[in-house]
Every structure is written in structure tokens, then in C-alpha cells.
C-alpha positions in Angstrom: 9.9 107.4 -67.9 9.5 105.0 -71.3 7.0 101.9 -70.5 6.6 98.5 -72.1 3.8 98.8 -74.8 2.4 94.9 -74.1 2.1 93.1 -77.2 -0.9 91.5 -77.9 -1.4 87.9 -77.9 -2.6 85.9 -81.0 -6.0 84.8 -81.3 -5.3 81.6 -82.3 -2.1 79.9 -81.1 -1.3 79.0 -84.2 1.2 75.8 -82.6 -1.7 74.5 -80.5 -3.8 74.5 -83.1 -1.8 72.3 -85.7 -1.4 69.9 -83.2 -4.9 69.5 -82.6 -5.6 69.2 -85.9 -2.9 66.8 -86.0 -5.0 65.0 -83.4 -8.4 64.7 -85.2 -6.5 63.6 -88.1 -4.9 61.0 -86.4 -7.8 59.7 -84.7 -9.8 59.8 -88.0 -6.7 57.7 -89.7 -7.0 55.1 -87.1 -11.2 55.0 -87.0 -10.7 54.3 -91.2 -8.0 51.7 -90.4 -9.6 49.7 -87.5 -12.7 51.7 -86.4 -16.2 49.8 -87.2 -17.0 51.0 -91.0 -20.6 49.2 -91.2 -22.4 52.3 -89.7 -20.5 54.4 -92.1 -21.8 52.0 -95.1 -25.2 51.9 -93.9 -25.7 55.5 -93.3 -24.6 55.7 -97.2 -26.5 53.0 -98.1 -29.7 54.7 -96.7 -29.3 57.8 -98.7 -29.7 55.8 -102.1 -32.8 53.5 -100.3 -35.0 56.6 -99.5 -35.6 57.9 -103.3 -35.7 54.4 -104.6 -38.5 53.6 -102.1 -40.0 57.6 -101.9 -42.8 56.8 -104.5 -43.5 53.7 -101.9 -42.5 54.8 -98.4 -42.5 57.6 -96.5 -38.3 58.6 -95.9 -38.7 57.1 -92.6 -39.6 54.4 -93.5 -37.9 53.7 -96.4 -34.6 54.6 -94.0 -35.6 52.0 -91.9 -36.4 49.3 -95.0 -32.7 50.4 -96.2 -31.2 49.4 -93.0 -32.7 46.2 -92.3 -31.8 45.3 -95.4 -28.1 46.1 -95.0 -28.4 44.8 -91.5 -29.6 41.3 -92.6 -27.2 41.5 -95.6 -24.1 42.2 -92.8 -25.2 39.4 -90.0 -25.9 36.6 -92.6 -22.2 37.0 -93.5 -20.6 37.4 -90.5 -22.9 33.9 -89.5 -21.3 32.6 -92.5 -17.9 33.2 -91.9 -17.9 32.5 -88.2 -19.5 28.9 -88.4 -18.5 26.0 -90.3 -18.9 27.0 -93.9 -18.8 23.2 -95.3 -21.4 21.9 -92.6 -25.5 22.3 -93.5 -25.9 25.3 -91.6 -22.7 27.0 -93.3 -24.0 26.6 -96.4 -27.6 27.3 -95.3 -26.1 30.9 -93.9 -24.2 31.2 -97.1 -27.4 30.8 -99.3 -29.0 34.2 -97.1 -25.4 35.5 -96.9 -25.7 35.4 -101.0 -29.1 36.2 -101.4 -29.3 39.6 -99.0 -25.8 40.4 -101.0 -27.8 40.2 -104.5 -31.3 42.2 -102.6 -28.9 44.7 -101.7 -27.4 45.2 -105.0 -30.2 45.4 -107.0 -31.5 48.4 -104.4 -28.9 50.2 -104.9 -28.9 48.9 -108.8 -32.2 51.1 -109.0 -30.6 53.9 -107.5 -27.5 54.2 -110.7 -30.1 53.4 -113.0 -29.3 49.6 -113.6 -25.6 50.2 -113.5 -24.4 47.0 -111.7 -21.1 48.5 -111.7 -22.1 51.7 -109.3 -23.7 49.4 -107.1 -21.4 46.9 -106.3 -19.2 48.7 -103.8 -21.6 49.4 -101.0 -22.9 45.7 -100.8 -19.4 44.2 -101.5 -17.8 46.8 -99.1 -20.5 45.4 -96.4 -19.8 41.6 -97.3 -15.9 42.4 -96.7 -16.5 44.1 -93.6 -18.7 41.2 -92.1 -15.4 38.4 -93.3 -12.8 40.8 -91.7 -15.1 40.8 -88.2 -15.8 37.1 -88.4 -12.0 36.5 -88.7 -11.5 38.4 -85.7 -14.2 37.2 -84.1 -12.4 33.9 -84.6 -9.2 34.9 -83.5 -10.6 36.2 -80.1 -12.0 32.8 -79.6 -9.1 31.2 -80.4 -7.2 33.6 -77.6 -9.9 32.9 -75.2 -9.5 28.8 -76.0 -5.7 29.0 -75.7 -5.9 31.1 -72.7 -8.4 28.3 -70.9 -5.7 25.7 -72.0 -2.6 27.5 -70.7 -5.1 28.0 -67.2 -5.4 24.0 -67.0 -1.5 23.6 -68.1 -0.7 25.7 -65.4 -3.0 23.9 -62.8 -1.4 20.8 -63.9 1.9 21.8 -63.4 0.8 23.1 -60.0 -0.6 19.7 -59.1 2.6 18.3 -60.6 4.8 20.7 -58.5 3.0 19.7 -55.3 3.2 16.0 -55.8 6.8 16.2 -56.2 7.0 18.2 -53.4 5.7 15.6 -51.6 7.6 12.9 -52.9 10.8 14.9 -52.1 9.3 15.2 -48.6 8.6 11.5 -47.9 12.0 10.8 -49.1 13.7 12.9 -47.0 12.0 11.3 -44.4 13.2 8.3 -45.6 16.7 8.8 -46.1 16.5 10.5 -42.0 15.0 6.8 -41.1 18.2 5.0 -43.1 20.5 7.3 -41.5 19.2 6.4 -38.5 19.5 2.9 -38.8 23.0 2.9 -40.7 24.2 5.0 -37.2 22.4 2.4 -34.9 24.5 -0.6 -37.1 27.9 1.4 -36.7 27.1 1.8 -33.0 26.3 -1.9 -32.5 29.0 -3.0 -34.6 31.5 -0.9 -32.7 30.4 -2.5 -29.8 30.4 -5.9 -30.6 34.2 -5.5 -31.9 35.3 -4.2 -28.5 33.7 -7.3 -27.0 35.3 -9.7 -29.3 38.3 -7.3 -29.1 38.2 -8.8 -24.6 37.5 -11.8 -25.4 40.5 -12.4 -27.7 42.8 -11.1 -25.1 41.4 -12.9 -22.2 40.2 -9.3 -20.7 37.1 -11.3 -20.0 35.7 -14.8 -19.8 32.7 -15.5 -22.0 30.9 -16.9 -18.5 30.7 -13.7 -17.4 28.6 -12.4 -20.2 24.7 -12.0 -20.3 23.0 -15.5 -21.4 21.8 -14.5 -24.8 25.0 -13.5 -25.7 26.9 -16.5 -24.5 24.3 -18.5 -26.4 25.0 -16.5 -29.8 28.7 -16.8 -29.5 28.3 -20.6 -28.3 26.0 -21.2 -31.7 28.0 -19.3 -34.2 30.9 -21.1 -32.9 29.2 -24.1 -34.3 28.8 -22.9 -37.0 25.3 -21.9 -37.3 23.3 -18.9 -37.8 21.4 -17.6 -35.2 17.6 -17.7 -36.4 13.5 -17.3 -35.3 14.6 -20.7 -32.8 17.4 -18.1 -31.2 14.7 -14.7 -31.5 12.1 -17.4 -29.8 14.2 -18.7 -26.7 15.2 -15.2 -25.9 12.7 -12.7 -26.9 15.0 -11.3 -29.7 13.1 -9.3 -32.1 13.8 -10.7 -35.2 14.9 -7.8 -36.8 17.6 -6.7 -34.2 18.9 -10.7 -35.0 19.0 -9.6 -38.4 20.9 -6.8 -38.1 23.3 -8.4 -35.8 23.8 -11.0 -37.8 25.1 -8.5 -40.8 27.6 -7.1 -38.8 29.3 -10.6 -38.5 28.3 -10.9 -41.8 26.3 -14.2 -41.4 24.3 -15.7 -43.4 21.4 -18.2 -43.0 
């Protein structure tokens, strides 16, 4: 009976590994593009500090001199940048900002043997790396300023949503109330006309009628507009006089 000889498996599988690689190198691409370089400059920057400073310092300590030095040399420009460069403190940062830049070059001046040329880079690279922070430093605060006005734009419009809500409410309300009263005019008129309506036919003699009535018909007969002296003798609120009076179209 023939069996299956197993094959052996790889030791490294070789696809998982490119793509790991793949990976790191990715990762590292982005930490060069928009990673934080300064620790990267400073731990460079400490390896030409410590034999400069050996016949001084211990390495320690001559690490630690290195980066303070850098350190100083990094905030002074980033407080440069970030405040108002034309105002007294601007320029008072930019007077340290220039001042730690020209300490650190000369250390690391010492180091390439007075070539100003070889040292550059470092203290530049640091300078540049403090003005690209401070920029977005300063964009972040402009995002958090236009974030605060859009909050209080929107609260506003809130406020202004609401109070025209209201407005819409009250003058529904309103136009309810003027319906009202337009409906209460059409009933009264209608009423009125079927009494004048008798009254030209002879359905009904104007004797016969309530008091107040006869009286109104008896004084716009004459020619005269029922007024307070009419609302007084009777106990006619003025306003139902009013209205009355509009639907014969009266005026005082």
C-alpha cells in the first residue's frame, strides 16, 4: 500500500514575512514623514557633545549638558514661532531662539574641527523641526477657536430656532382668535339680515322687537350712529356696538 511522504513545511513563510517587512517599512516611512524627529536629533547630537566635553565631564554628564542644550535650543524656537514674533516678547524669544542656535553650532563646530559646514545640519534640522511644530501647534488652536465659534453659531441658531418657534406659535394663536371673531361677524351679520329681511316684508312689526334693538333701528333711521350714549343706556359692550355697527357698515 503506497503512502503520502508529508512534505515539510518551510521555516520561514517566505509570503508572511515580506509583508511584515513590508510593515516595519511602512511604519518607519510614516515615523520619518510625520513621526517626532527631535529625539532622533538629540540622540545624534549627544554622540558629538560627549568627546567634546570628555576632557571636562564625565559621559554622563556631558550627555546630559548636550541635551539641555539642544532642549533649550528646540523650546526657545518653538516659543518663538508660536507667539507674536513682532511684539517684545517675540523678539525677546527670538534673541534665545538665535543665541541657543549659535551655542549649539559651535558645539558641534568643535566636534568637525571648526568646520561650520558639518555642523550646521543638526542645529538647523532642530530649528526647522521646532517652526514645523509651532505651525501646527497653531493650526490646532485655530481648530479648537473655530470649533468654539461654530459651538456658539450653533447655540445661536438654536435660540433663533426657538424664538421663531414661538412666534409661529403665538401667531397661530392669533390667527385661531381672528377666525373666531370673523365666524362670530358672519353669524351676527347673517342674523341681522334675516331680521331686516321680516321687517321688509311685514313678517314682523318692529314693536315686537327687544328694546335695544328697536332703539338701534329707530336711531340709525335718523341717521345717526349708534355710540358710548347707546353702549351706556343699554349696557352694550362697546365692542359688540362696534362690531355691529361694521356689519351695516356705519360709520361714526
Amino acid at each position: 500500500m503506497k503512502t503520502k511522504i508529508d512534505e515539510k513545511k518551510p521555516f520561514i513563510n517566505t509570503k508572511k514575512f515580506y509583508n511584515e517587512v513590508g510593515k516595519m517599512w511602512r511604519r518607519l516611512a510614516r515615523f520619518f514623514e510625520k513621526g517626532d524627529l527631535i529625539p532622533f536629533f538629540v540622540i545624534i547630537s549627544i554622540a558629538h557633545y560627549i568627546p567634546v566635553l570628555a576632557s571636562h565631564d564625565e559621559i554622563y554628564i556631558a550627555a546630559l549638558v548636550g541635551m539641555a542644550v539642544d532642549m533649550l535650543h528646540f523650546r526657545a524656537v518653538r516659543a518663538w514661532f508660536n507667539g507674536r514674533i513682532l511684539s517684545w516678547g517675540g523678539f525677546f524669544n527670538g534673541v534665545i531662539g538665535v543665541l541657543t542656535t549659535v551655542m549649539a553650532s559651535l558645539y558641534h563646530m568643535r566636534f568637525y574641527g571648526n568646520d561650520w559646514l558639518l555642523a550646521l545640519p543638526i542645529p538647523v534640522g532642530i530649528a526647522i523641526l521646532a517652526y514645523q511644530m509651532s505651525d501646527n501647534d497653531n493650526r490646532l488652536t485655530l481648530i479648537d477657536k473655530l470649533k468654539t465659534e461654530r459651538a456658539a453659531a450653533l447655540s445661536e441658531l438654536e435660540t433663533a430656532v426657538s424664538t421663531v418657534d414661538t412666534i409661529r406659535l403665538g401667531r397661530d394663536k392669533l390667527l385661531a382668535e381672528l377666525e373666531g371673531e370673523r365666524l362670530e361677524l358672519v353669524s351676527t351679520r347673517a342674523e341681522l339680515d334675516k331680521l331686516k329681511k321680516k321687517i321688509d316684508r311685514n313678517m314682523i312689526g318692529i314693536d315686537n322687537l327687544p328694546p335695544p334693538l328697536v332703539d338701534y333701528i329707530k336711531t340709525v333711521d335718523k341717521g345717526i350712529t349708534p355710540n358710548g350714549d347707546f353702549s351706556a343706556r343699554w349696557g352694550v359692550g362697546v365692542s359688540s356696538l362696534d362690531r355691529t355697527n361694521s356689519v351695516f357698515k356705519l360709520k361714526d
